[in-house]
N, C-alpha and C positions, 0 to 999 in steps of 0.2 A: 710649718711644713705640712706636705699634703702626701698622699698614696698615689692621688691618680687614681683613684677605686672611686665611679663617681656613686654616690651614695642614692639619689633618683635625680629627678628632672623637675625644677621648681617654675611657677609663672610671675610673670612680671606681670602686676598690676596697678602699677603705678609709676609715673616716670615725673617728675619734675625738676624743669629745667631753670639754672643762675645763671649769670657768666661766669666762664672757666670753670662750672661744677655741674655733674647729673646729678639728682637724687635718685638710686632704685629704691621701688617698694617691691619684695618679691617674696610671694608665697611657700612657706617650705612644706613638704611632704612629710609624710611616715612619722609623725614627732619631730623631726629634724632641730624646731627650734625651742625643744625643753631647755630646760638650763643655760641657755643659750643666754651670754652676757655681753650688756656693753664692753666695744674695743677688744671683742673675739673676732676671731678671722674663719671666713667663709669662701671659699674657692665659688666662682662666679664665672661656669666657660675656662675655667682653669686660670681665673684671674684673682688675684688675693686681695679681697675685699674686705673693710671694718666695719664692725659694726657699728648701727649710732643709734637705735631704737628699734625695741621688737615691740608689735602689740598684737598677744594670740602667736600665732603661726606665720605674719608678715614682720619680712625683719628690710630694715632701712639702709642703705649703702649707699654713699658718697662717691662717687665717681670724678677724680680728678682729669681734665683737661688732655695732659700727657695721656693719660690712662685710652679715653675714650683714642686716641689719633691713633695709638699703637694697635688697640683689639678690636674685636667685634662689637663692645659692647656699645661702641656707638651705635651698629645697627639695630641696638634691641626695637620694640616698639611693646606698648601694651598689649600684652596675650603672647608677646615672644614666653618658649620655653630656655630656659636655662640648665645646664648642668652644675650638679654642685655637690659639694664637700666640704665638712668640717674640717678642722684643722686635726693633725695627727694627736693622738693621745698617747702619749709615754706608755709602752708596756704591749701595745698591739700590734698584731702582726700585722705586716704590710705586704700587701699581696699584688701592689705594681711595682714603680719605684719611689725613691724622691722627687718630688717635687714642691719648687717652692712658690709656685703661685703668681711667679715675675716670667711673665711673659716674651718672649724674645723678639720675635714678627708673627706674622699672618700668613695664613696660605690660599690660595685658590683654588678649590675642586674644578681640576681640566673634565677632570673623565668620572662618571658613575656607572657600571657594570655589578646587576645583581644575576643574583642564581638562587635556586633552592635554599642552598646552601652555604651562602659566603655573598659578602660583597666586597667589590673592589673600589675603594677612589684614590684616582690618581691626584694627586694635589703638586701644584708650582709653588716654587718658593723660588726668594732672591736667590743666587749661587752665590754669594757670600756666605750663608749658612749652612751650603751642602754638605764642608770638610766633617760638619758637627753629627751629623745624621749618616748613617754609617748602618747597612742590611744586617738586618737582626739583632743593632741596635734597640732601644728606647726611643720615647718620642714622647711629649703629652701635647694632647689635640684635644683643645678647648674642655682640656682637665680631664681628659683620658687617659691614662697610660696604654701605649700602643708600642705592638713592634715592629718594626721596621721592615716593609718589604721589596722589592726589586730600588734602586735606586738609579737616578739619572741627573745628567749635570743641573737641570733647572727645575728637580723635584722628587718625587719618592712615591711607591704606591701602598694602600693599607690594604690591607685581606681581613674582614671586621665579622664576626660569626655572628648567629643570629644573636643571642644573648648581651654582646654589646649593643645591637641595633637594638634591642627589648628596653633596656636600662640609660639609653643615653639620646641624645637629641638627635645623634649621628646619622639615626633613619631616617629623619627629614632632610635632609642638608641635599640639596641639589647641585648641578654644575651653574659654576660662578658664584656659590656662596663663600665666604670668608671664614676662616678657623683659626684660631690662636694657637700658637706652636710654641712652648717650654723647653727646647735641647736641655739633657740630660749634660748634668751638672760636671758629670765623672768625664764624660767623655768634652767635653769642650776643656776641662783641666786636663785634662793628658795631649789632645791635640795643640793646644796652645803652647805646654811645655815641650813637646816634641819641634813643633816650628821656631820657639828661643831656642833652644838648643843647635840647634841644623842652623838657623841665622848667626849663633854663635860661632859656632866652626869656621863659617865661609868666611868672617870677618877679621877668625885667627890665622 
């Protein structure tokens, strides 16, 4: 399990390609990878990567097939930055929300409007996921916890202060770039039970 607190922004320096497997090599920041052990989990873009070899400050991740079609992380390239996050430690205070690192789809940044003080991107998403995304909601974007702002049938807008632009990849991300979206867990279980419920009735 993860916060959504992205902890810095790491580089991809290495990329090697199997069939049906990426290897990342990716640089971590600030210590990141002290203690850091095989088959520990590392939020990647807000994707829940394992470890399979650290050496120094680069640590090694396997990128499955499925994985790469669903996120971004197909698009990495060497020199991409990544955002990242260890896994939750028992006893800490979590200061976004849960998240578990299974990503649900991708979004599309329509629209980028900066200011002083705030920026806006508007991101598309399938309307199949919109029931889940809900104003002033949750949201993790590519391993952010974010809240949810104005909503519309084929997508939603973020209002991102300067401090997450400081701390996460998010100041780079252009219109038409791609972001991994996590719906928050609490609310797709309460929406889901509320639509059985309501399909139960009609059916009694």
């Amino acid at each position: 399990m993860f916060t959504g607190i992205v902890q810095g922004t790491a580089t991809v320096t290495q990329i090697h390609e199997q069939k049906g497997l990426r290897t990342l090599a990716v640089s971590l920041p600030n210590g990141l990878a002290e203690d850091l052990e095989l088959g520990a989990s590392v939020a990647n873009n807000g994707v829940c990567l394992t470890v399979t070899s650290v050496e120094n400050d680069t640590v090694f991740f396997d990128v499955m097939e499925e994985t790469l079609r669903l996120t971004n992380l197909a698009d990495l390239q060497v020199g991409s930055l990544v955002n990242v996050e260890r896994s939750l430690t028992f006893g800490k205070e979590i200061g976004g929300h849960l998240v578990s690192g299974h990503v649900h789809t991708s979004a599309m940044i329509a629209e980028r409007e900066e200011t002083e003080t705030n920026c806006r991107l508007r991101l598309k998403v399938d309307s199949q996921w919109m029931k889940y995304i809900l104003h002033k909601g949750f949201v993790a974007v590519d391993g952010c916890s974010l809240t949810v702002g104005e909503v519309f049938d084929d997508g939603f807008n973020l209002h991102l202060i300067p401090e997450t632009l400081q701390l996460t990849t998010l100041s780079e991300r252009q219109v038409g770039d791609r972001l991994n979206i996590e719906i928050d867990s609490q609310t797709q279980t309460i929406v889901d039970t509320v639509e059985r419920v309501l399909a139960a009735r009609e059916q009694g």
